[in-house]
C-alpha positions as CSV (number, residue, x, y, z in Angstrom):
1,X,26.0,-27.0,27.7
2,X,28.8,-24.7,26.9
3,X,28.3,-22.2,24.6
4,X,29.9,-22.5,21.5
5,X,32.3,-19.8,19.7
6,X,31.4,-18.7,16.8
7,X,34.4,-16.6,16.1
8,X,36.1,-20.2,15.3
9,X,33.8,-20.6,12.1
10,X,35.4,-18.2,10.4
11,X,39.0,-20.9,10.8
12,X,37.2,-23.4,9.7
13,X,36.2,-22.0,6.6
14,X,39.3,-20.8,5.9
15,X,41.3,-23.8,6.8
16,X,38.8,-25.6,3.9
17,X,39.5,-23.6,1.2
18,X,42.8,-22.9,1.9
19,X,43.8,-26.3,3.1
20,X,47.0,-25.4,5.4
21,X,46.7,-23.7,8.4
22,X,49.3,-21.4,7.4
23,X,47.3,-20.5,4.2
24,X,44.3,-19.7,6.4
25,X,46.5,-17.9,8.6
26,X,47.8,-15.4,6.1
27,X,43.8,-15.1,4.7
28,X,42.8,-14.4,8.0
29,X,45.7,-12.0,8.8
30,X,46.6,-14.1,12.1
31,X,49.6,-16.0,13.0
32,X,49.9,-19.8,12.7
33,X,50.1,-20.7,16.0
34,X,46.7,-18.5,16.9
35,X,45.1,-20.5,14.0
36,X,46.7,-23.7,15.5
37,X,45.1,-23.0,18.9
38,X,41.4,-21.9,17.3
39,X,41.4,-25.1,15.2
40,X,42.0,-27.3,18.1
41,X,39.2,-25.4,20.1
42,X,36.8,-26.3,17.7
43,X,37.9,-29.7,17.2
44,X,37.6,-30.1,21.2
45,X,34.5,-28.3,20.7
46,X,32.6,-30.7,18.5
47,X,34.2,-33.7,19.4
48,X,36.0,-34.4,16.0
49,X,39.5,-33.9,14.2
50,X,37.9,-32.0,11.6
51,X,40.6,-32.0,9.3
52,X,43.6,-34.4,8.6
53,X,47.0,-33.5,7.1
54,X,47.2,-35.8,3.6
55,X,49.6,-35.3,0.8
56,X,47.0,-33.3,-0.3
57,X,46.6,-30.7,2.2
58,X,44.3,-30.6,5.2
59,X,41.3,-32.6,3.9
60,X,38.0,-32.3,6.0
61,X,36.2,-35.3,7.8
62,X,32.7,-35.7,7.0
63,X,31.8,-33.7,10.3
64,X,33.8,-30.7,8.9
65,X,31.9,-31.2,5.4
66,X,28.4,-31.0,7.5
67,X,30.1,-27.7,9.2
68,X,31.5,-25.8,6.1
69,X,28.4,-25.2,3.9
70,X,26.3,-24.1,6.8
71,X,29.2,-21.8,8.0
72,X,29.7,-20.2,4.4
73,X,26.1,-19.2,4.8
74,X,25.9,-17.4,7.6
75,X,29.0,-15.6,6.7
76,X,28.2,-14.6,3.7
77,X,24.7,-13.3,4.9
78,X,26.6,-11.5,7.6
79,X,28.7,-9.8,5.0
80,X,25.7,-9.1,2.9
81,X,22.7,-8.3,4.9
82,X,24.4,-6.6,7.9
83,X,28.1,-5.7,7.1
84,X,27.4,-4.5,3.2
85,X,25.9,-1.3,3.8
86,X,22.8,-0.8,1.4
87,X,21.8,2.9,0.1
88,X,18.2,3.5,1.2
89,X,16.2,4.3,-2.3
90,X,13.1,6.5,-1.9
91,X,11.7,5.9,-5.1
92,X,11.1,2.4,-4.5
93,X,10.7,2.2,-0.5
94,X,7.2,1.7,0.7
95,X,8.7,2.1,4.5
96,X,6.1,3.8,6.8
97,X,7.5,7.0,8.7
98,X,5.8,7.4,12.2
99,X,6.5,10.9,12.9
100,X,5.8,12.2,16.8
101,X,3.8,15.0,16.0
102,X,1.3,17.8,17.9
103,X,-1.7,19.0,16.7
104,X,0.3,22.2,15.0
105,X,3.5,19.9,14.0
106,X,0.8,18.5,11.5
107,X,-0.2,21.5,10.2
108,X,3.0,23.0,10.2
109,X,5.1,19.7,8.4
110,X,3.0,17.5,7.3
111,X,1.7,19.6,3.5
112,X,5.0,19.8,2.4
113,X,6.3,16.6,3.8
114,X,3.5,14.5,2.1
115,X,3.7,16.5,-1.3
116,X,7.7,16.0,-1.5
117,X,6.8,12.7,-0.6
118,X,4.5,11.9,-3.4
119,X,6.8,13.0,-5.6
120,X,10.3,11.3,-4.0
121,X,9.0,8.6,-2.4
122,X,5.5,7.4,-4.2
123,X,5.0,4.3,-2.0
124,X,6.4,5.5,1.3
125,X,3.4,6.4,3.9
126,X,2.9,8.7,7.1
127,X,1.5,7.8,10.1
128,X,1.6,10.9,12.6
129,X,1.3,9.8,16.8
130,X,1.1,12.0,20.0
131,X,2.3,10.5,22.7
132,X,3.7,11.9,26.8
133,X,7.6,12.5,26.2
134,X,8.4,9.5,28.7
135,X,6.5,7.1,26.8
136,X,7.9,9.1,23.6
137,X,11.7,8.5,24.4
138,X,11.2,4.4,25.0
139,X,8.9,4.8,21.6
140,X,12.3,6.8,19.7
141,X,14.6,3.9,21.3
142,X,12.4,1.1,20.5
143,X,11.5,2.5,16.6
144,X,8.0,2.5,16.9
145,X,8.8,6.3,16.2
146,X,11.4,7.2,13.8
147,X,11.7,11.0,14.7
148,X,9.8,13.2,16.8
149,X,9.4,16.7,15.1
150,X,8.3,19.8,16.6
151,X,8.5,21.8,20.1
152,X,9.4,19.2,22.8
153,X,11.3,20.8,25.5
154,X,11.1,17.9,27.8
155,X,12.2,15.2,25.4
156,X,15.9,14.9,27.0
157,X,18.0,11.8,26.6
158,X,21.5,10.7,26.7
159,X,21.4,8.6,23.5
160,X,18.8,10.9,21.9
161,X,19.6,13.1,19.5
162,X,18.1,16.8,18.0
163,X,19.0,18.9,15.4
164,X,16.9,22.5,15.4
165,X,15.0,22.9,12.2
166,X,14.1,26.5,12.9
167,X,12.9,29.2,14.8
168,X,9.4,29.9,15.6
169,X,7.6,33.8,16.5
170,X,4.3,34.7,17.4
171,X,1.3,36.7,15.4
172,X,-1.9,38.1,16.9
173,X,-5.3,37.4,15.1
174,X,-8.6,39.2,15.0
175,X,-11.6,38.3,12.6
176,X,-11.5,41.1,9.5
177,X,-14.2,43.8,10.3
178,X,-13.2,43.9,14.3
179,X,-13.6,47.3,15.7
180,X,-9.8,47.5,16.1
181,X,-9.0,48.6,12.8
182,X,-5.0,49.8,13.3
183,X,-2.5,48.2,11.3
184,X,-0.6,47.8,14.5
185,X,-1.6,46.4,17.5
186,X,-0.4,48.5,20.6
187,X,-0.2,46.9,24.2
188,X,-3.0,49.0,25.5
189,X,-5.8,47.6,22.9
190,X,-4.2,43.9,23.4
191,X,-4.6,44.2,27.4
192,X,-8.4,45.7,27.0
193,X,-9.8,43.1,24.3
194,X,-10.8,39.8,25.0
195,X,-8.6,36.3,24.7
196,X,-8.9,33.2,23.6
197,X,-6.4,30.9,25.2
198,X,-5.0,27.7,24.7
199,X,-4.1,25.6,27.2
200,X,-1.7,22.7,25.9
201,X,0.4,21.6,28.7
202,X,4.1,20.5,27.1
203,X,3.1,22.7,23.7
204,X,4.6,25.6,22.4
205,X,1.7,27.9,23.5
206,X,3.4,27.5,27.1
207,X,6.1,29.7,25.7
208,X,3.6,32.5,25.6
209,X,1.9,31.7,28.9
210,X,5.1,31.4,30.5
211,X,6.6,35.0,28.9
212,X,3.4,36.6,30.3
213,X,3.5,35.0,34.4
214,X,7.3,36.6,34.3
215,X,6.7,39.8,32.6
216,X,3.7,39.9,35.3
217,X,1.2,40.7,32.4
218,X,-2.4,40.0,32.7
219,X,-5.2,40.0,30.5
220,X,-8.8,39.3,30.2
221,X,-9.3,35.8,29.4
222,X,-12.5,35.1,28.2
223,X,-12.4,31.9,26.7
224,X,-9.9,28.8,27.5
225,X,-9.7,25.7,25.4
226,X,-7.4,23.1,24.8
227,X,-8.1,22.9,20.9
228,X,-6.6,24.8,18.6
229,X,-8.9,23.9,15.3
230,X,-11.6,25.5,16.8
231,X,-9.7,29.0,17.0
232,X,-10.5,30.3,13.5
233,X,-13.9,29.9,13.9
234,X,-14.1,31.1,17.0
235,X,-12.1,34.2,16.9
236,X,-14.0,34.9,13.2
237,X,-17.1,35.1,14.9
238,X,-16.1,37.3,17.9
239,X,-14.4,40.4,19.1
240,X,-11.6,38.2,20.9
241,X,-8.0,38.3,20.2
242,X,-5.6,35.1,20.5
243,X,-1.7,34.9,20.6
244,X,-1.0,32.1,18.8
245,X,2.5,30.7,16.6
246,X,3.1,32.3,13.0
247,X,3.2,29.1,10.9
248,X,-0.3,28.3,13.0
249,X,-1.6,31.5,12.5
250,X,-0.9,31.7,8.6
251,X,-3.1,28.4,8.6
252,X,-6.2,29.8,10.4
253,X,-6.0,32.5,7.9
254,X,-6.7,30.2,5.1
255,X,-9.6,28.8,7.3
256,X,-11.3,31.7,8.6
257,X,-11.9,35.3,7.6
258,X,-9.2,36.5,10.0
259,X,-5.8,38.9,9.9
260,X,-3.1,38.7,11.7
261,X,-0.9,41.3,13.6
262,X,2.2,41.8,15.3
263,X,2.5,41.2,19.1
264,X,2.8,44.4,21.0
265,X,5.3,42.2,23.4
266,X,8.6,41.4,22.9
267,X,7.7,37.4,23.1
268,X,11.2,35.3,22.5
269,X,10.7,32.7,19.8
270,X,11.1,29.2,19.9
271,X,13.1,26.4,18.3
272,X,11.3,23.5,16.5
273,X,13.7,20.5,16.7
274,X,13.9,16.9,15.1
275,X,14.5,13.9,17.5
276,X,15.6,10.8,17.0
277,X,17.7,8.0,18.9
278,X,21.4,6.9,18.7
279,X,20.1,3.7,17.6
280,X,19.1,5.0,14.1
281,X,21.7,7.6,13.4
282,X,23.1,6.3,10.8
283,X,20.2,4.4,9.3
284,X,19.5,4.9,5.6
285,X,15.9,5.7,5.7
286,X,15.9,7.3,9.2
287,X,18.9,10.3,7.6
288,X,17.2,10.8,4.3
289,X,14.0,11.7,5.9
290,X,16.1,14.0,8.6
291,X,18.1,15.7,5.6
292,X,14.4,16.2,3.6
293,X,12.9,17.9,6.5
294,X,16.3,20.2,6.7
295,X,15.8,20.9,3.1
296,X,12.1,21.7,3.4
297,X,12.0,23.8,6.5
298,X,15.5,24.8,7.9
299,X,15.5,27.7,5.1
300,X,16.4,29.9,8.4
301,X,19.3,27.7,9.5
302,X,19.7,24.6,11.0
303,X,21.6,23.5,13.4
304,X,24.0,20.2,14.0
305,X,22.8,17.2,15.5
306,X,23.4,16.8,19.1
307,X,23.0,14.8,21.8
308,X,20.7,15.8,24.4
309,X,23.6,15.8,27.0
310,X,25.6,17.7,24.2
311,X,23.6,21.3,24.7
């Protein structure tokens, strides 16, 4: 079976409530004869001369009657559901926001995200994933993920996009009462202590680990974990030193009886970004959550959105 036009439903409909094909033609903005040739498509189309020239205009045959009302339907859902753009409304959304989040991202994002949210957007609800960035990208494309948020220096797309929320240092900590009791940490002390490390392949701690293999800098490393929860407790209750991200490190001093300290190293800082696909750019929900994260945490400058092939 041939497929069937649907651009020639729009004639149709206008040819009914206009009845002339030149009226239609001047509602449609096309010229007479283009009408002309669409209505005679259909009519060849469907096997019927769908409308007959009376005194009365062009009157419809009872095929054309069992065409129009269905027609005027799906136009005017067209117009209303997908052409009529509708403002998104966080006070009375109850979307759920799946955010691409680490470990960190949640405790760096997620307390002021959720309190703004509970006051903006009562109903809405969070749900935070962690996912490989391959899988990530098809999960950005597909929406099963509206935005990724964090450090994700392999999440590179063509149609994805990232806008930097801001930049990111490091702090030292040490539990309170350690035998180092400067103010200031020098780089002999931090090469003779102990570490705690983290290893979290694709994180943000790789910055760190990466700064130290070029500046050829080694240290003692006396514990290694993939976790980062258990740092607090750990470095409370020892005489070892971990390099860890501010925002992180202002959170384990809430947990733990720790301090922090500057880095006796020069370590470049790192961009936090949002991600999200070309898809959703100019969703309603999908920009007022990327505009609310700018507000809450791009106080030191954020940057445009671009495309990953943009940078």
């Amino acid at each position: 079976m041939k497929a069937f036009d649907m651009n020639l439903l729009p004639v149709a409909l206008a040819v009914f409530e206009e009845k002339s094909v030149s009226g239609a033609a001047r509602r449609l903005g096309m010229s007479q004869p283009a009408v002309s040739v669409a209505l005679n498509k259909l009519r060849t189309a469907l096997g019927d001369p769908l409308f007959v020239r009376t005194t009365q205009g062009m009157q419809p045959t009872p095929r054309a009657l069992d065409l129009i009302a269905p027609t005027r339907d799906i136009l005017q859902r067209l117009e209303t559901d997908v052409l009529a753009r509708r403002d998104f409304d966080p006070a009375t959304t109850r979307r759920r926001f799946t955010l691409a989040l680490s470990d960190i991202g949640e405790m760096t994002f997620l307390p002021k995200l959720l309190d703004r949210l509970q006051r903006d957007a009562p109903e809405a609800t969070i749900s935070s994933v962690t996912m490989p960035p391959g899988e990530l990208a098809r999960a950005l494309e597909s929406g099963d993920v509206d935005l990724a948020v964090g450090y994700f220096p392999d999440l590179h797309h063509r149609n994805l996009f990232q806008q930097r929320l801001f930049s990111h240092d490091f702090t030292c900590l040490l539990r309170q009462g350690h035998p180092y009791r400067a103010r200031r940490l020098t780089l002999e002390a931090f090469l003779k202590m102990g570490h705690a490390v983290i290893k979290a392949e694709g994180r943000s701690q790789e910055v760190f680990e990466q700064f130290l293999a070029r500046q050829k800098i080694e240290r003692r490393v006396v514990l290694s974990t993939p976790h980062f929860m258990s740092i607090p407790f750990l470095i409370a209750s020892s005489d070892l030193v971990v390099t860890v991200p501010r925002a992180v490190g202002e959170s384990f001093a809430k947990l733990a009886d720790i301090r922090l300290l500057e880095p006796p190293l020069d370590i470049p800082p790192f961009d936090l970004k949002q991600h999200w696909h070309r898809k959703y750019h100019k969703d309603g929900a999908s920009a007022w959550l990327r505009a609310l994260l700018v507000e809450l945490f791009g106080a030191q400058g954020s940057g445009k959105a671009l495309t990953a092939g943009s940078e």
